[in-house]
C-alpha positions in Angstrom: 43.3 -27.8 88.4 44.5 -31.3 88.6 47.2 -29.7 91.6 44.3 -28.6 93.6 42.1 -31.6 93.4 45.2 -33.7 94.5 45.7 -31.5 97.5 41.9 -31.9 98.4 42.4 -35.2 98.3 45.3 -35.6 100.7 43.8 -32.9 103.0 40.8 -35.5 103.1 43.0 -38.1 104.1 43.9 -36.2 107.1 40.3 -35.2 108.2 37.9 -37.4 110.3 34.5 -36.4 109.1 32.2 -37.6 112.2 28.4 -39.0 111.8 26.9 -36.2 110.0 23.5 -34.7 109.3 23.0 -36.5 106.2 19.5 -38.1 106.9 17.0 -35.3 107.8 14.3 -37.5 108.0 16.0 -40.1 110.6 18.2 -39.4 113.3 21.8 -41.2 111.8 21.5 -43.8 115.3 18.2 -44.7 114.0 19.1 -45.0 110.2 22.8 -47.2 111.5 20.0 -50.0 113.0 20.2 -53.4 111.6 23.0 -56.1 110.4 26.2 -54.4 109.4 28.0 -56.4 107.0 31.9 -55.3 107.0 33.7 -55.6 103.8 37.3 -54.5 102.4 37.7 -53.8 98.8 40.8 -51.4 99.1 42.5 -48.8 100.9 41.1 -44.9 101.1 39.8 -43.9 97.4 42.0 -41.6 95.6 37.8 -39.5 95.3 34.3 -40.8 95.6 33.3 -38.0 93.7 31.1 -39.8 91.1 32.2 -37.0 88.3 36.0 -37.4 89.3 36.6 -41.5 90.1 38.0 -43.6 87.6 39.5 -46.8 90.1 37.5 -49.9 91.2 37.7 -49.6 94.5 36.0 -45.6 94.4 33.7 -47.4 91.8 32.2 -50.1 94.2 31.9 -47.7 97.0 29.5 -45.4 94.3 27.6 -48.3 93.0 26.2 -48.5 96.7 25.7 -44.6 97.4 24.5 -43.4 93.9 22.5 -44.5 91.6 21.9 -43.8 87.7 19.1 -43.4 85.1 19.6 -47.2 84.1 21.4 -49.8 86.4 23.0 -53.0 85.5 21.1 -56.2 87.3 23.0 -59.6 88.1 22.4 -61.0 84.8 24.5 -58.7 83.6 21.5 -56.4 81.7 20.4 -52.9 80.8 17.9 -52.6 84.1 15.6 -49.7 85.2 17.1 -46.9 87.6 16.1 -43.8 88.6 14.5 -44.0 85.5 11.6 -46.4 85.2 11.5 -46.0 81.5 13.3 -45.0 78.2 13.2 -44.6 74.4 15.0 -43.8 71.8 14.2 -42.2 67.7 14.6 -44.2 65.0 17.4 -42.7 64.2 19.0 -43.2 67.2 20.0 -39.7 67.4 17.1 -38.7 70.6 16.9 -40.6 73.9 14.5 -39.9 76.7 14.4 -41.0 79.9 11.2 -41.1 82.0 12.2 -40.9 85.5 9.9 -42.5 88.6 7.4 -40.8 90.6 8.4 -39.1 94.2 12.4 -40.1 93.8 14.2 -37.9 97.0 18.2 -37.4 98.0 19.6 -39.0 101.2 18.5 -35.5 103.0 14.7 -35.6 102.0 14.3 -33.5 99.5 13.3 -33.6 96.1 15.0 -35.2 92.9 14.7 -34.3 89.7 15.4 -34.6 86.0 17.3 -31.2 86.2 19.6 -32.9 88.9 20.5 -35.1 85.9 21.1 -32.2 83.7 23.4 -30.4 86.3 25.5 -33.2 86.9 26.5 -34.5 83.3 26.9 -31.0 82.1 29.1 -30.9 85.4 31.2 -33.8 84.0 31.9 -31.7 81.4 33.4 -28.8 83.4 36.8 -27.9 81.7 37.6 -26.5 85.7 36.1 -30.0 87.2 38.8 -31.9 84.5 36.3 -34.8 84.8 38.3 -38.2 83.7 35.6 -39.7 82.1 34.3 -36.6 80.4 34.7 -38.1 76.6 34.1 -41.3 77.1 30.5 -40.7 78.6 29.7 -37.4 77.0 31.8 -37.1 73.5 28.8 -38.4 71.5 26.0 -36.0 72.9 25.2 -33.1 70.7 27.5 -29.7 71.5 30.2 -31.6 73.5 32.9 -29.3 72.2 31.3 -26.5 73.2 30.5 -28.0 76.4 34.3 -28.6 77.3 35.2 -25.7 75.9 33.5 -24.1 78.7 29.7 -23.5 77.2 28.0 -26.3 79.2 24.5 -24.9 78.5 26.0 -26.0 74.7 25.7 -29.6 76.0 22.4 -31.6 74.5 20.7 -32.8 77.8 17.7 -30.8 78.6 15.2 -31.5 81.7 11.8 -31.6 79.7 9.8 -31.2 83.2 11.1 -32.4 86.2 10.6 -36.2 85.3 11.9 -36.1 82.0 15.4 -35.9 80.3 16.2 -35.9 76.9 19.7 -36.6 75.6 20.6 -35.7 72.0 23.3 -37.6 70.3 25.7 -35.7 67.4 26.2 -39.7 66.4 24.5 -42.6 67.3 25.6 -44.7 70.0 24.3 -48.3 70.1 26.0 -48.8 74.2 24.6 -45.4 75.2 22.3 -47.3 77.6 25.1 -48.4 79.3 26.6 -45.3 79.5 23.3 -43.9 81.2 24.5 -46.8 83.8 28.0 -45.9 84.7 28.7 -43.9 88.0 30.1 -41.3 86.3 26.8 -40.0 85.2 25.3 -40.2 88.8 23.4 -37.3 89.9 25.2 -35.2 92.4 22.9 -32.4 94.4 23.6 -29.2 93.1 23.1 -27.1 95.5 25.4 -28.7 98.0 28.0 -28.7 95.1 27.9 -25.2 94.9 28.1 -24.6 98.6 31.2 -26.5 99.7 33.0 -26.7 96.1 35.0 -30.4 95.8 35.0 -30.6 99.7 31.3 -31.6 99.1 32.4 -35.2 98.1 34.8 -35.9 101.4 33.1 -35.4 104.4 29.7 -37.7 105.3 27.7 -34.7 106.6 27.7 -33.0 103.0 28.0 -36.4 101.1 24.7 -36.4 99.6 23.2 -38.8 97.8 20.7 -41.0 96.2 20.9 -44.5 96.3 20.4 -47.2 98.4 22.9 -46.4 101.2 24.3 -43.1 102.1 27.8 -42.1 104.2 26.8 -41.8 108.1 30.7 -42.0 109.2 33.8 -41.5 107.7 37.5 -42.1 109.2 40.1 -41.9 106.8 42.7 -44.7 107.1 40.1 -46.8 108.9 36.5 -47.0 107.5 33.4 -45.2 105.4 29.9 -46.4 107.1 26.9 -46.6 104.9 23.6 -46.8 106.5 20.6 -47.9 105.1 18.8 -44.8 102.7 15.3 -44.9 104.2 14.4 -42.1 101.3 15.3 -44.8 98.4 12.7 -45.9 96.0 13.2 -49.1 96.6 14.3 -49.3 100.4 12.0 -51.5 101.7 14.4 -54.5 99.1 17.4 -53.3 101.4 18.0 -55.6 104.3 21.0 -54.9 105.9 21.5 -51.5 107.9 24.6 -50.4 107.1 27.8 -51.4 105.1 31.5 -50.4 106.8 34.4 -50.4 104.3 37.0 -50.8 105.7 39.9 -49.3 104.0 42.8 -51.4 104.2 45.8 -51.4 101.8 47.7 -54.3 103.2 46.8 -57.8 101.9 48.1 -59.3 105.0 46.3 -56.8 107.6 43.2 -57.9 105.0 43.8 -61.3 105.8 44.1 -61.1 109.3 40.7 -59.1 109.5 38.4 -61.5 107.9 40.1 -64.7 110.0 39.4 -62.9 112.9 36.0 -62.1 112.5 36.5 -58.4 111.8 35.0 -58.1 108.4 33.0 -61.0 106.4 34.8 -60.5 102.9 37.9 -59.2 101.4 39.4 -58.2 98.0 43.2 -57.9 98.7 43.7 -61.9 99.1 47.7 -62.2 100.2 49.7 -64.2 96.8 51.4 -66.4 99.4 48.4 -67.4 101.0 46.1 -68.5 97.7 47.7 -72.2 97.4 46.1 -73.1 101.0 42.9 -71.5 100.1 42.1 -74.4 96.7 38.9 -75.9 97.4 38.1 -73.4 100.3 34.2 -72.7 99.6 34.7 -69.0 100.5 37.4 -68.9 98.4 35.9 -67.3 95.1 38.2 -66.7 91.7 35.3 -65.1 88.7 36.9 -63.6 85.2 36.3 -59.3 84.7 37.0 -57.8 81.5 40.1 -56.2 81.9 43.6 -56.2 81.4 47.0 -55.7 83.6 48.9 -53.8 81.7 52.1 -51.4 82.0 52.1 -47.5 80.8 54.9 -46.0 79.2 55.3 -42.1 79.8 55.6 -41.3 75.9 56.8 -37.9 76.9 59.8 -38.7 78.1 63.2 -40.3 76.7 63.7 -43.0 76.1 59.4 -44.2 75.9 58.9 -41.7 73.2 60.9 -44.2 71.0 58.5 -47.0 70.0 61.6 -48.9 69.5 62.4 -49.0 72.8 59.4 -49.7 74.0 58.9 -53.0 71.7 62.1 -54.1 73.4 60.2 -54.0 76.5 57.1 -55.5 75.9 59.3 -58.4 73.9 61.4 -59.1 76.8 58.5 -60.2 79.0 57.1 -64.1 79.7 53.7 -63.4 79.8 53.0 -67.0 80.8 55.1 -67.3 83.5 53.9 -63.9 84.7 50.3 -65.3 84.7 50.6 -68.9 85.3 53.6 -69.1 87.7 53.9 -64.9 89.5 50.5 -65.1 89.6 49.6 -68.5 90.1 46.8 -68.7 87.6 44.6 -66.2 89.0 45.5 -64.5 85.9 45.5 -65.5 82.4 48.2 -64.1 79.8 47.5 -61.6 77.7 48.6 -61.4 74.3 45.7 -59.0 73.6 45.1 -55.5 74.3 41.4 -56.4 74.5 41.1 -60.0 75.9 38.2 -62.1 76.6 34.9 -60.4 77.3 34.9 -57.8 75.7 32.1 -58.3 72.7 32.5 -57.3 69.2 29.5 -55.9 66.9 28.2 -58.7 65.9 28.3 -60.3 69.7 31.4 -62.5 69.4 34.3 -62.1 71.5 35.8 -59.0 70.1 39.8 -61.6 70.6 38.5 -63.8 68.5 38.4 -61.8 65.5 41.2 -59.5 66.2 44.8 -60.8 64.4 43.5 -63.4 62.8 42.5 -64.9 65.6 46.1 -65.1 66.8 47.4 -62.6 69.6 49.6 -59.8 68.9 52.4 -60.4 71.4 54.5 -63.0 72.5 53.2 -65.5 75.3 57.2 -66.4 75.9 60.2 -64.0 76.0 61.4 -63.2 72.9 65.1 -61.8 73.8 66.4 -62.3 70.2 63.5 -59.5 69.1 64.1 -57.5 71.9 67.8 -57.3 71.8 67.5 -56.8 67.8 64.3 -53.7 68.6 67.1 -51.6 71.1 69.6 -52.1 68.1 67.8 -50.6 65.6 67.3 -48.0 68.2 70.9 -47.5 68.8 70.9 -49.0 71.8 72.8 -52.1 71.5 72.7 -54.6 74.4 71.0 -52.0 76.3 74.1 -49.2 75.9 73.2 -46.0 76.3 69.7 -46.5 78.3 69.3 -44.6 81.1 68.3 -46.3 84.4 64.8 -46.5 83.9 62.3 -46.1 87.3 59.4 -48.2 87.7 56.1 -46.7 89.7 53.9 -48.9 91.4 51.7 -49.5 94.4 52.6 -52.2 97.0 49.4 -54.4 97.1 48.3 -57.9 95.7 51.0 -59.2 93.1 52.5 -55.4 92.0 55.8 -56.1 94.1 56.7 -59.8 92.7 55.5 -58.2 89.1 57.9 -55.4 89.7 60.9 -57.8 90.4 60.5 -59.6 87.7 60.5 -56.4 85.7 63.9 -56.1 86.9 65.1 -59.4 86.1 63.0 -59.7 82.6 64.7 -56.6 81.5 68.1 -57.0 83.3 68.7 -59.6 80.3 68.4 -56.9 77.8 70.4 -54.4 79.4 68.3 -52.9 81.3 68.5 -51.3 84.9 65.2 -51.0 86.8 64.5 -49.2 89.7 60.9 -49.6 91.5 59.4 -46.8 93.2 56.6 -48.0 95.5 53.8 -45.5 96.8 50.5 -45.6 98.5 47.5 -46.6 97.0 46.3 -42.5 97.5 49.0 -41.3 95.8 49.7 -43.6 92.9 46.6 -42.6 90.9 47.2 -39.2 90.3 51.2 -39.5 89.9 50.2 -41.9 87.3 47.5 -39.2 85.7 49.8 -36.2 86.4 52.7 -38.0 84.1 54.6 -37.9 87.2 56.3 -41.7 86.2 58.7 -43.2 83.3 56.8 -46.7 83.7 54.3 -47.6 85.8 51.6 -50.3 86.4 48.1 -50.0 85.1 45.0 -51.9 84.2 41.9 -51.5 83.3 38.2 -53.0 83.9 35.6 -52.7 81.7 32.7 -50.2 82.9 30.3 -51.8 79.7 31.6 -54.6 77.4 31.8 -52.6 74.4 35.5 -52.6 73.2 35.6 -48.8 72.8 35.5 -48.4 76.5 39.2 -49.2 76.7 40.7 -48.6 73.3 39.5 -45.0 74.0 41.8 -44.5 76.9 44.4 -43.9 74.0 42.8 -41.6 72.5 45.0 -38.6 72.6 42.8 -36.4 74.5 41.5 -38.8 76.9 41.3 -37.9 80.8 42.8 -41.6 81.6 45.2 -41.2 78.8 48.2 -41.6 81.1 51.0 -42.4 79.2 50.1 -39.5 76.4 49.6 -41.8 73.7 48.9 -39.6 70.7 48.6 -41.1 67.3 46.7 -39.5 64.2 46.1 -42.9 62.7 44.5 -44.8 66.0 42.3 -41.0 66.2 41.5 -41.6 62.7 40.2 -45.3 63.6 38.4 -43.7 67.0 36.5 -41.1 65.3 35.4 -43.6 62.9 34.1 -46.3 64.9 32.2 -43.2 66.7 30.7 -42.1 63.6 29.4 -45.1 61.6 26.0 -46.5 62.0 27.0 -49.7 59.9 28.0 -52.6 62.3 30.7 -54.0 60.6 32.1 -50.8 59.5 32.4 -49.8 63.1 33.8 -53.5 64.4 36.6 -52.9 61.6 37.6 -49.2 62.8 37.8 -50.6 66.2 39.7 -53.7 65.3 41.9 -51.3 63.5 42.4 -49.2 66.2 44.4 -51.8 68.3 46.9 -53.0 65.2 47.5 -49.3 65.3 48.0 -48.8 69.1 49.7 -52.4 68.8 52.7 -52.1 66.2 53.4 -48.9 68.2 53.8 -51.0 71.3 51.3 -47.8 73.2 51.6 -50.0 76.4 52.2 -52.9 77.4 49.7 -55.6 77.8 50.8 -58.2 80.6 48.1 -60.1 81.9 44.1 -61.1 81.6 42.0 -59.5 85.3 40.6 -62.3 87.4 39.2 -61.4 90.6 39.7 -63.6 93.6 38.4 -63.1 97.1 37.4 -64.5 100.4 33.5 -64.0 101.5 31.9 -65.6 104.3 28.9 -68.3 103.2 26.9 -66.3 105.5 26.5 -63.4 102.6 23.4 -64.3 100.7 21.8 -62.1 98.1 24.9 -60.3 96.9 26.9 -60.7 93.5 29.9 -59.9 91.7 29.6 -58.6 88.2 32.7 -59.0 85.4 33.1 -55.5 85.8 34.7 -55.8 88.6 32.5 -54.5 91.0 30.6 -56.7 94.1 27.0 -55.9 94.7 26.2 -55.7 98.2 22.8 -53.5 98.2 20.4 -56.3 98.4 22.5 -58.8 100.5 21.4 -60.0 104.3 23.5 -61.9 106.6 22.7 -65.4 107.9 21.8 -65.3 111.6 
């Protein structure tokens, strides 16, 4: 299944889907009218399906075309989406949304509760291999079922067509902000059905029901979004469209916004950010996330934790943050860095180790050199070259040279394979690597949200982690309805995933940009995404 979604994909790439009929209402000329702000936050998306996504880039692109039951507002809180209302049973078990009066799809027609109950049962479709299937869905009543191929089994029921109920097989205290996360958009079913995955990579049958929606698509150069005249809260929208422009190259980024061509940028070139201190439009905010490297456990040498403690103790994690990447990063010593908040509302670091980070800030050779000994591997004899996967944007090509020196000093050989942006994801998901870079930013602030992608049946379980004891810790902190009970299992959890050195952590996410001053009204959030739906343009 994964094959075919892959060659979708690429076959996308190759297509030019024109202005469609996406607005049945108003003519797409009509709709287009208005101040186009042009931004670049990354190349073409791997999907924009909301079910299939799982990278930032796809993620901000969503935020602006979809839109959930719940939303997340600017201070960072649980806000009112497509639903105007919720509740949930004292025992935490029932929640029901209430959704708003007269709510409509991009094309005019109606939107309903059921929509919602299509679409997360969809996420659920063993044949759809949806990511983010457990992560969003694992604690709703008949989930095993569900995956197993019963999706009726799935608790979430349409009531009428303004209400949904959701019932939980556990409680979940973050469920609201799962109800919030693009994954759990609504997607129109019957267009779904019609054109099968293609639905989600051409503008004419890219439905949808937020405040923009796709009037022009031209892989390797842009995605237009136009104004959503059918959005419950259009008449907030002032700008007409949005173009993304997909650009993979920092420097062809760079070059765009100082000529004009687009007002804001994510992909800032490494060489260029010493000139740019003290530039207003110059923006550097923390995310909760973490840069980290995945081992491919199923193959030799990775499956030998040995090994890969040798690895993760050869790096300088300070001079990769501080000096690589010029501060823009911090170094992480963590799995979970700052951010993220435990049960109590503390920062989840702060009470994990003692307070004290697992790994290393500074090299330690010594422990390296003595790990791949015990391994029978001394000095590095014996190894294998090892290859190293990643994409050639931002600071992944000075990170994989240093990779090369770092580990040269225990022995090591590295080889770096560099692909496109396109193609990296689902090598990397596919297991098609031995190492390969990797990171993570958080979609709610709960800590499970990333120690979860090691659980061993995980969509974005790349490296094919599989432990019974971290499970063990998983399952638990789903289970428990006692606070501290659950912040232990979790805290837990990473020792576990730790001491087997499942990855390796390398450095704390900070984005950095350029945006023009003349942007007002928009907002970047510290999940990494910037929110551009209610923004204007100063004339």
């Amino acid at each position: 299944m994964k094959k075919k979604v892959i060659s979708l994909m690429l076959t996308a790439m190759m297509a030019v889907s024109a202005i469609g009929g996406n607005i049945l209402t108003v003519a797409a000329d009509e709709a287009a009218e208005g101040k186009q702000l042009s931004v670049q936050v990354g190349p073409n998306p791997e999907t924009i399906d909301p079910a299939l996504n799982s990278a930032v880039d796809g993620g901000n692109m969503l935020l602006h075309a979809f839109e959930c039951l719940l939303t997340i507002d600017q201070d960072g809180n649980i806000a009112p989406g497509q639903a105007e209302t919720w509740e949930t049973s004292e025992d935490g078990l029932t929640w029901t949304f209430h959704l708003r009066d007269g709510l409509k799809w991009s094309d005019g027609s109606d939107l309903t509760a059921k929509d919602f109950e299509y679409s997360w049962k969809r996420v659920c479709d063993p044949e759809l291999a949806a990511p983010y299937a457990e992560t969003v869905l694992g604690m709703v009543e008949g989930y095993d079922a569900a995956i197993d191929g019963d999706l009726d089994a799935l608790g979430v029921t349409a009531v009428d067509d303004s209400t949904l109920e959701v019932k939980l097989a556990t409680p979940c205290t973050y469920f609201d902000s799962l109800a919030a996360f693009a994954t759990l958009s609504p997607v129109q079913q019957a267009t779904v059905e019609e054109n099968g995955e293609a639905w989600a990579v051409e503008a004419e049958t890219y439905i949808s029901n937020g405040p923009f929606y796709i009037s022009e698509w031209v892989p390797d150069s842009h995605i237009i979004m136009s104004k959503n005249p059918n959005y419950w809260n259009a008449d907030a929208v002032k700008l007409g469209s949005i173009k993304w422009n997909l650009i993979e190259d920092d420097n062809a980024a760079y070059s765009a916004y100082q000529n004009g061509e687009v007002m804001m940028i994510k992909s800032v070139p490494t060489e260029e950010i010493p000139s740019l201190e003290g530039n207003e439009e110059f923006h550097v905010d923390p995310i909760i996330g973490t840069y980290y490297l995945s081992y491919n456990l199923e193959k030799e040498p990775f499956d030998n934790a040995l090994v890969r403690k040798a690895l993760n103790l050869a790096i300088d994690r300070e001079y990769v943050a501080n000096t690589l990447m010029q501060g823009t990063y911090s170094p992480a010593t963590n799995f979970i860095g700052p951010g993220w908040k435990d049960t109590d509302g503390s920062e989840f670091c702060e009470n994990a180790n003692n307070g004290e980070g697992y790994l290393p800030a500074n090299a330690d050779i010594e422990g390296a050199l003595a790990a791949l000994e015990e391994a029978g591997y001394p000095n590095g004899e014996g190894l294998p070259v090892m290859h190293y996967t990643t994409n050639d944007s931002g600071y992944h090509k000075v990170i994989a040279e240093y990779l090369q020196q770092a580990w040269k000093e225990i022995g090591v050989t590295l080889e770096v394979d560099t692909v496109e942006w396109s193609s990296f994801t689902p090598m990397r998901r596919n297991g098609d690597f031995e190492i390969a870079r990797n990171g993570w930013v958080g979609d709610y602030a709960d800590p499970s949200n990333m120690l979860e992608l090691l659980y061993s049946t995980n969509g974005n379980n790349d490296g094919k982690y599989s432990s019974e004891e971290f499970d063990a810790a998983i399952e638990k902190s789903r289970s428990t309805v006692d606070p501290e009970e659950r912040s232990a299992a979790l805290h837990e959890a990473e020792d576990i995933m730790i001491a087997d050195d499942a990855c390796c952590p390398l450095a704390y996410y900070n984005d950095f940009w350029l945006q023009s001053s003349k942007i007002t009204g928009s907002w970047h959030s510290a999940y990494g995404y910037w929110h551009f739906m209610y923004a204007d343009i100063e004339e």
